[in-house]
N, C-alpha and C positions, 0 to 999 in steps of 0.2 A: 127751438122757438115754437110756441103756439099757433096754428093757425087764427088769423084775426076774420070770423065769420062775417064783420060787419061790412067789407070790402068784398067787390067781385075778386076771382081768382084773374090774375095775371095775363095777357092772350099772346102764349110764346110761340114762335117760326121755328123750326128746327133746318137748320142748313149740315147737310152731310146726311145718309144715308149707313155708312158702313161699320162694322163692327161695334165702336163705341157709343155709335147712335143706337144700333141695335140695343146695347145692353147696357144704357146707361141713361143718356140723357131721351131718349122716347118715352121709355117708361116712368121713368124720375116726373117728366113734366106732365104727361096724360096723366098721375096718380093723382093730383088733387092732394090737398083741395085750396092748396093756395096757387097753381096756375094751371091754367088748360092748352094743348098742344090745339094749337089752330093750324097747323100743316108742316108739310117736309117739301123741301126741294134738295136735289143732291145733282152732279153732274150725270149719274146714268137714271135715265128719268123711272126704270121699269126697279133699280132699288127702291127710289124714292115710293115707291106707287104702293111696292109691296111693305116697305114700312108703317108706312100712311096708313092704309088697310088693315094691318094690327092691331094700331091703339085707334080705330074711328075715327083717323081723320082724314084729310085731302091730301093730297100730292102738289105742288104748283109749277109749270112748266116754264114760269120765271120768276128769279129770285126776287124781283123787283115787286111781282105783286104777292109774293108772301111776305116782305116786309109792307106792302097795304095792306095786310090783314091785320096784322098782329103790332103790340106794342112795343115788344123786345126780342130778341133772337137771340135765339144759342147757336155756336158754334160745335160742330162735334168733324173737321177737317185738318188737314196738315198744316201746319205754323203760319210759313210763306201764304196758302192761301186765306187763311182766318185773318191775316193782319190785313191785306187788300180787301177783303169782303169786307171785316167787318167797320172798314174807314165809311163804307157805302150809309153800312147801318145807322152809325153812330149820325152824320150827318145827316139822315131822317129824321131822326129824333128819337131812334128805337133804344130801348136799353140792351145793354151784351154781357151776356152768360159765356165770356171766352175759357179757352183750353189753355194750358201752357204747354212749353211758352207760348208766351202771345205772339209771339213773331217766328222767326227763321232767324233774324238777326237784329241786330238792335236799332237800325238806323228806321227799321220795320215797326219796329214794336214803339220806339219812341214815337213815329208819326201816328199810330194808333191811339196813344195814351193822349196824342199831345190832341186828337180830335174826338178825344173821349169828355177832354175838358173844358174844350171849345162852345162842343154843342150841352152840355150839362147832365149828359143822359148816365141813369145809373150803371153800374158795372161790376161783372163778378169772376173769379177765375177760378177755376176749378181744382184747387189745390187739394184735392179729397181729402188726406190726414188733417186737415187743419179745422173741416168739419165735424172730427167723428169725438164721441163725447169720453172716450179715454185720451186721445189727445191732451183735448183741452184742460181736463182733469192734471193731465202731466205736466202741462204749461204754466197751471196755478200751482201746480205743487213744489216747481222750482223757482217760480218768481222771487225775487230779491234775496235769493242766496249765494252765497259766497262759492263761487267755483273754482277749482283748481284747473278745472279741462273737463273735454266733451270729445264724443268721435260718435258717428253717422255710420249710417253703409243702408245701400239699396241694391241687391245683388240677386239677380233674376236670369232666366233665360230666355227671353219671349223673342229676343233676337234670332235664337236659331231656331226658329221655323212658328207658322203658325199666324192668327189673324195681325199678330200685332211686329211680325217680320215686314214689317212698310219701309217701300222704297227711302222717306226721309228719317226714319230709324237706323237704317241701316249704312246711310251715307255719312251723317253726323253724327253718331253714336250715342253713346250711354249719358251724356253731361247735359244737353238740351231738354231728353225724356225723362230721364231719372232725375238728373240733380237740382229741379227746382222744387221739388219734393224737401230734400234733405236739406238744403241753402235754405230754404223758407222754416224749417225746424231750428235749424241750429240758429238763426238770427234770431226767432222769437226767442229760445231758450236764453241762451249765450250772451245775448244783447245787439246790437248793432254789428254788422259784420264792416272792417274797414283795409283789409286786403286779402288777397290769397295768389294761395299759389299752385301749380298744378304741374301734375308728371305723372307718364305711362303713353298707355298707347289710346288716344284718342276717340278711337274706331272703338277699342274694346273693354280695356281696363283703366280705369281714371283712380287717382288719388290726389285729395285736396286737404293743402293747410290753410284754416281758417281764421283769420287774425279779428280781435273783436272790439269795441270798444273801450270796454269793464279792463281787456288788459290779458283775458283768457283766451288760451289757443286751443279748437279743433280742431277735427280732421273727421274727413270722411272717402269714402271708398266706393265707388260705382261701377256696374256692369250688367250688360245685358246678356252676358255669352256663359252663365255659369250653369254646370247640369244639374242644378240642387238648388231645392225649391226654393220659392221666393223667399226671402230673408231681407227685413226693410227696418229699421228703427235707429233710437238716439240713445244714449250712454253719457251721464254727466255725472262727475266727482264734485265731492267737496272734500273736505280734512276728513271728515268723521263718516259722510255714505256716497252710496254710489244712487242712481234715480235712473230708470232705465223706463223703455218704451219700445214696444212690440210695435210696429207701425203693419207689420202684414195681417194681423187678424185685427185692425182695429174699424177698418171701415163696413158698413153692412148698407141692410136699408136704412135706418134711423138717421145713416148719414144723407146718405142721397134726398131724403124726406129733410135735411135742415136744409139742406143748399138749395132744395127748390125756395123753403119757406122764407131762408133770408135775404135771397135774392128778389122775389115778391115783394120782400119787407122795404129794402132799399130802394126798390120800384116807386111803391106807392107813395113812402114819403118822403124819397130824395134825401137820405142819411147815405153817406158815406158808408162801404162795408170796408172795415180794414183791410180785408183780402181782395180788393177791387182793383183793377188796370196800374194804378199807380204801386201798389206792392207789387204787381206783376214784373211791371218794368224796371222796378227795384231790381229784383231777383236778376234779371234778363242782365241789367249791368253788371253783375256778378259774374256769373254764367260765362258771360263774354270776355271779362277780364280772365278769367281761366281760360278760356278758349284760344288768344291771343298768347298767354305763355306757354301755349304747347304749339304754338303757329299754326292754326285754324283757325280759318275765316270762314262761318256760313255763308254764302252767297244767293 
């Protein structure tokens, strides 16, 4: 999407300070030139301070008045707290740029969406493959054809060691962080998803059969514990070919540069973005229902 010159840029809060704020949503929104980071607050005030300081801007020592500043706020925090902060926001009036999932659990994530809809304010989730322009390319390339089956996988290691080894990573595994990625792929391709089922070890190795509207079954494959590199994409048949999608080299800048722009876009003229709080919550019901047949409950 174009930036629309004739509009000021966006004025986003940045909530969270660590890793993925570092190297994602800080930069993403201080770039311009459809929104400006008007500050950071995170719970250790001396990250916040030194993030701030990077991209030019303030630090705030409460979260409350960096949502006085700014219009809408991004989340770049763990599930459980992005769903209780960002009820704060939404009921401001702020717009929310959330993470997935949107919750820790669904009864989390539902009261989020449900006061997303309440107060009217725009909403966006950060489903990164869903932004980047081979995706989308892949998503039109298989629209309205005849599938026979599909299968997924997102198999990484970032679980064993490293910034993104997080206490709620590690607790609830690979299906929370990894499979709204891949559940949000295979729905858009595949069509409506209308059950699943799930089996392994929760913690480490996940396998999911995907049942779908159209009548087509996938499956997909999750882990955060594998010692070979990231490996991320989708795989659909029909009678005659196969339609395949790299999901690990598809994201860059250009993406990060849409999701500022269309989140902005959503902003200013209050259009619904496909990929906003209520597909979140989508997915999240998903999610859950796998969760539940392998007896896991987030708490």
């Amino acid at each position: 999407m174009e930036p629309d010159t004739t509009v000021s840029p966006v004025r986003v809060g940045l909530v969270g300070a660590g890793p993925w704020a570092q190297m994602v949503h800080a930069p993403m929104l201080a770039a311009g030139p459809n929104t400006t980071l008007v500050g950071v607050w995170a719970r250790r005030p001396e990250a916040a301070a030194s993030l701030a300081a990077a991209h030019g801007t303030v630090a705030f020592d409460r979260v409350e008045a960096l949502y006085d500043a700014c219009e809408a706020v991004a989340f770049a925090v763990p599930p459980d707290v992005q769903a209780t902060m960002a009820l704060d926001a939404a009921r401001s009036g702020r717009a929310l740029l959330l993470e997935k999932p949107i919750g820790m659990d669904l009864a989390g994530a539902e009261r989020l969406a449900d006061a997303v809809g309440e107060a009217g304010v725009a909403s966006l989730v950060v489903l990164t493959f869903r932004y980047a322009a081979t995706v989308r390319a892949f998503l039109d390339e298989v629209r309205g054809r005849t599938l026979v089956g599909g299968r997924g996988h997102f198999l990484q290691g970032a679980f064993l060691g490293g910034h993104f080894a997080t206490p709620w990573r590690l607790e609830h595994g690979p299906l929370l962080d990894l499979g709204p990625h891949i559940l949000d792929l295979l729905d858009a391709a595949a069509g409506p998803i209308v059950g699943i089922r799930a089996h392994g070890d929760a913690s480490r190795w996940i396998g999911l059969l995907v049942d779908h509207a159209s009548g087509v079954a996938t499956e997909a494959s999750l882990t955060g514990w594998s010692g070979t590199p990231m490996s991320a994409g989708v795989e659909l048949h029909t009678a005659d070919a196969v339609y395949s999608l790299d999901c690990a080299t598809a994201a860059g800048p250009d993406t990060m540069a849409t999701i500022a722009a269309e989140f902005a876009h959503a902003v200013r003229t209050g259009e619904p973005h496909p990929v906003d709080v209520h597909r979140g919550l989508y997915v999240q019901r998903w999610l859950h229902a796998a969760l539940d047949d392998l007896g896991r409950h987030p708490t």
